[in-house]
N, C-alpha and C positions, 0 to 999 in steps of 0.2 A: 874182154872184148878188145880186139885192135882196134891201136888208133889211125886217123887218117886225118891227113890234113885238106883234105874232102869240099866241095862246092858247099857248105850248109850254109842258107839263107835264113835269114832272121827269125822266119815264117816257123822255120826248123826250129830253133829255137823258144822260137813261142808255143809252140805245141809240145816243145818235151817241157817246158816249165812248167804248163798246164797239167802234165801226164804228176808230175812233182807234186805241184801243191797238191793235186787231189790225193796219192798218194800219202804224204808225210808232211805236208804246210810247207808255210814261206821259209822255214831255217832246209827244207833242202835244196833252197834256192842257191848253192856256189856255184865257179866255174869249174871246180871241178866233176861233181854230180851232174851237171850240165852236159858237159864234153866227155863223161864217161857214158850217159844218157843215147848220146846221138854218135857217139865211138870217133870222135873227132881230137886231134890236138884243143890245145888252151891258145894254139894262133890264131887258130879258124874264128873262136871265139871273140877274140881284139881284133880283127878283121870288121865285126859290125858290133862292138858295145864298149865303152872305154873301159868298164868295170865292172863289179855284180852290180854297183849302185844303178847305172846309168841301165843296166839291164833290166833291175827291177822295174824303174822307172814306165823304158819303154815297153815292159810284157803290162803293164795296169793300164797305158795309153791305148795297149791292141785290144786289150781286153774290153775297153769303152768304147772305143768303134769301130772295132774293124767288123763283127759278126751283127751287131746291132744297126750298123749303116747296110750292109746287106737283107736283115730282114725287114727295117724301115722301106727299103726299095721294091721288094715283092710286095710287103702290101699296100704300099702308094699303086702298083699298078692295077690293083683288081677295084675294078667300083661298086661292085654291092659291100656296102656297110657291115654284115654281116657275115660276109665270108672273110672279109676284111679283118675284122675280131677274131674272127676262128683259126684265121693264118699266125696273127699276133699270141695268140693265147696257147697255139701249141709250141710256135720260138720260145715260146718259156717255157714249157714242159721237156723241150729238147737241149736245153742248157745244158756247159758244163758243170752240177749242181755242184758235185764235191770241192772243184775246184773254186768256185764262187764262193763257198764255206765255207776253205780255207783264206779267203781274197776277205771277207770280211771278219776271220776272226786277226788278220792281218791288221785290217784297218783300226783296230780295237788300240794297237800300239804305234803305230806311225801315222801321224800325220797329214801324209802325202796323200799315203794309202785311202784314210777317211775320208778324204774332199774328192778320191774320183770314186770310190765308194759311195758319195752321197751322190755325187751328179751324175753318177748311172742312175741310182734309185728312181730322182725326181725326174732323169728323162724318160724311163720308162712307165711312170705315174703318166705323164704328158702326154706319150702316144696312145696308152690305153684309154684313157679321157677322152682324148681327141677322137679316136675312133667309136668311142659309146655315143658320145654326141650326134657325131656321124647317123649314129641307126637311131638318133629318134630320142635318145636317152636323156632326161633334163639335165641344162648344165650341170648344177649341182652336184646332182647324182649320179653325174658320168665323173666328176672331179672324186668323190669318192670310191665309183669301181676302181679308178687308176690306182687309187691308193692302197685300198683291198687286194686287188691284184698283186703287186707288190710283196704287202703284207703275208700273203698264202705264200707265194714263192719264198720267201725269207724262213718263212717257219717250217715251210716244207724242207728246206736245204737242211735246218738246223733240228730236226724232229727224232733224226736216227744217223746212224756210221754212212749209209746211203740213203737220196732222195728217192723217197716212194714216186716215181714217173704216174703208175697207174694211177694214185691216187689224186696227184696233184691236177690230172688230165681229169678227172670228176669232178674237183671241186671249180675248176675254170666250165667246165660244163653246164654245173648248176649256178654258178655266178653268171654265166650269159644268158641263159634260160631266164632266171630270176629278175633281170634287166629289162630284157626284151619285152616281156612279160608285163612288169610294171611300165616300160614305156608303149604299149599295145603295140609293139612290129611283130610282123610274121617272123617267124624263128628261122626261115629257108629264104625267103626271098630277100629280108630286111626292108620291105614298104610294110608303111604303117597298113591296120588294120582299118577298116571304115567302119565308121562310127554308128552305131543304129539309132534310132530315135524312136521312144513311144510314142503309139498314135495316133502315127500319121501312114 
């Protein structure tokens, strides 16, 4: 491939690294495999990162929130509780899964890696929680769907070579069901059900 000393934007780069890790893990993370990725010189590259370090760095800060501060934003706008969860529960069926596998078996040896590794995990524990609550769901047990949730996603990533989509979008299916259910909300509307009384 020629190279070009070419306009690529960080943006660029964060998406061939993704294309990488999912691919071949964090060791195809150089500038060279980078710049050969995107068919660019190694200037273009010192242009926005001082090194692989400061690259690695910022591809695990984008990876924290740049996509997750976007799907946080759609489902802050919708107010049924319910579609709410539905919107949230398929951003994690639509992850990049491979690449996330690779990002935590990353974390497994560095450090850095682990602690945004861990405060992805427990932000997305939060927002899933937050929203179970939302539809009605006891605290408690809206603080363990978040968990849960998580937990599927993790295992799912890590279950096979690629993440089964279909299946993971069943089990978030039957985990909202199973919720809703135990907190008596309607499955469509998210208001609760009303209560019947014998007897009267």
């Amino acid at each position: 491939m020629a190279t070009r000393q070419g306009p690529s934007s960080p943006q660029d780069y964060f998406d061939a690294g993704m294309d990488l890790l999912a691919a071949e893990g964090v060791s195809a993370l150089t500038i060279a495999r980078l710049c050969g990725q995107l068919g660019v010189t190694k200037g273009s590259f010192y242009h926005h990162f001082r090194g692989v370090e400061d690259y690695r760095t910022q591809l695990l800060t984008h990876w924290a929130s740049d996509r997750s501060a976007q799907v946080v934003a759609a489902a802050g706008a919708i107010d049924d509780p319910v579609r709410r969860l539905r919107v949230l529960l398929q951003a994690g069926v639509e992850l990049p899964h491979e690449a996330e596998a690779a990002i935590r078996a990353w974390s497994q040896r560095d450090p850095d890696a682990w602690r945004v590794r861990v405060a992805v995990d427990e932000a997305r524990e939060r927002i899933i929680a937050d929203a179970f609550r939302a539809a009605g769901v006891d605290a408690v047990q809206a603080e363990l769907y978040g968990r849960l949730a998580v937990v599927t996603l993790v295992g799912a990533q890590h279950r096979g070579a690629t993440t089964d989509r279909a299946a993971l979008r069943s089990m978030f299916d039957w985990m909202l069901a199973a919720a809703l259910d135990q907190a008596g909300a309607a499955p469509r509307s998210g208001r609760p059900r009303r209560a019947t009384r014998s007897g009267n």
